[in-house]
C-alpha positions as CSV (number, residue, x, y, z in Angstrom):
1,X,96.3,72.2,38.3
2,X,99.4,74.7,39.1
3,X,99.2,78.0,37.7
4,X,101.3,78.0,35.2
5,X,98.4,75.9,33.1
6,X,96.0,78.2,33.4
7,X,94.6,80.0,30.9
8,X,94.5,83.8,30.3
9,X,91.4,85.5,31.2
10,X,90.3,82.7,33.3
11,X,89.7,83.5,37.5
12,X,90.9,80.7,39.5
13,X,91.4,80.9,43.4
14,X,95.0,79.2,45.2
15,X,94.5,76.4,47.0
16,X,97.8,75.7,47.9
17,X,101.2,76.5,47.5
18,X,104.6,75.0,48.0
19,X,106.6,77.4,49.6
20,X,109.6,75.0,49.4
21,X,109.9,75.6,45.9
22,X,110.4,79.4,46.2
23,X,113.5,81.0,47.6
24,X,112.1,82.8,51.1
25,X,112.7,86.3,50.3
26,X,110.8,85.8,47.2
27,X,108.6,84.2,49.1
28,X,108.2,86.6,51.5
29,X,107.7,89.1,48.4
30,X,104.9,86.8,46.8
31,X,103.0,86.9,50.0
32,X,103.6,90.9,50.5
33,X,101.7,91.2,47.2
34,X,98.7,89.2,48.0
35,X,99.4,86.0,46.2
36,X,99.1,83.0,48.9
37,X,96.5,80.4,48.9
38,X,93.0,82.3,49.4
39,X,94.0,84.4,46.7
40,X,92.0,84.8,43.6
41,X,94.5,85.2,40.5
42,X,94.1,85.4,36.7
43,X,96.5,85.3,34.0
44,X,96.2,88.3,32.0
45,X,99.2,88.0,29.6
46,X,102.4,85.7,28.8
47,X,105.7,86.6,27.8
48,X,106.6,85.5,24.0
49,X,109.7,84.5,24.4
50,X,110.8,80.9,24.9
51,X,109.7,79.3,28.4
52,X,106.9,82.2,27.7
53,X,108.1,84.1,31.1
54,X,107.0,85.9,32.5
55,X,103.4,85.8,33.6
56,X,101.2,89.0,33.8
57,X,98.7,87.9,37.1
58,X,96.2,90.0,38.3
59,X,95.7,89.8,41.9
60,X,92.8,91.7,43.0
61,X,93.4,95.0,40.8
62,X,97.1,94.7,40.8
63,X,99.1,93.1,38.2
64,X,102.1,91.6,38.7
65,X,104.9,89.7,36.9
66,X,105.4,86.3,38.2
67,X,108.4,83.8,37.1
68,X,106.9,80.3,35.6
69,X,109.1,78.2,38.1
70,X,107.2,80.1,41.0
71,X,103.8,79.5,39.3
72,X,104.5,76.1,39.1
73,X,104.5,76.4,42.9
74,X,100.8,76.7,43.5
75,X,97.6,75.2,43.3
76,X,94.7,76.8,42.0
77,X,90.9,75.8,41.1
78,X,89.4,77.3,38.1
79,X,86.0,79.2,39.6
């Protein structure tokens, strides 16, 4: 499942992502911040508008705002 399905409030860990998909310097960004596969992520709140984006993730005891299209990028496993 790619991240973008997950639900709120539910921990899931990345097991994968496809870096191909994501511009690098966002990229490079993404990974600054902790998210890469390994990571344990959670989505704590959705925007309300349209395409609901952004997405509030917690990564450890940081939360930040993540486009859909780059959520779409990686793989995660509900724990």
């Amino acid at each position: 499942m790619t991240l973008d399905k997950l639900d709120n409030n539910v921990t899931a860990q990345i097991t994968g992502v496809d870096w191909d998909l994501i511009a690098p310097d966002e990229g490079k960004r993404l990974r600054a911040l902790g998210i890469d596969a390994g990571a344990e992520v959670k989505v704590a709140h959705r925007g309300i508008f349209g395409g609901r984006d952004p997405l509030a993730i917690e990564v450890g005891r940081t939360i930040v705002a993540l486009r859909r299209d780059h959520a779409r990028a990686m793989q995660v496993a509900a724990q």
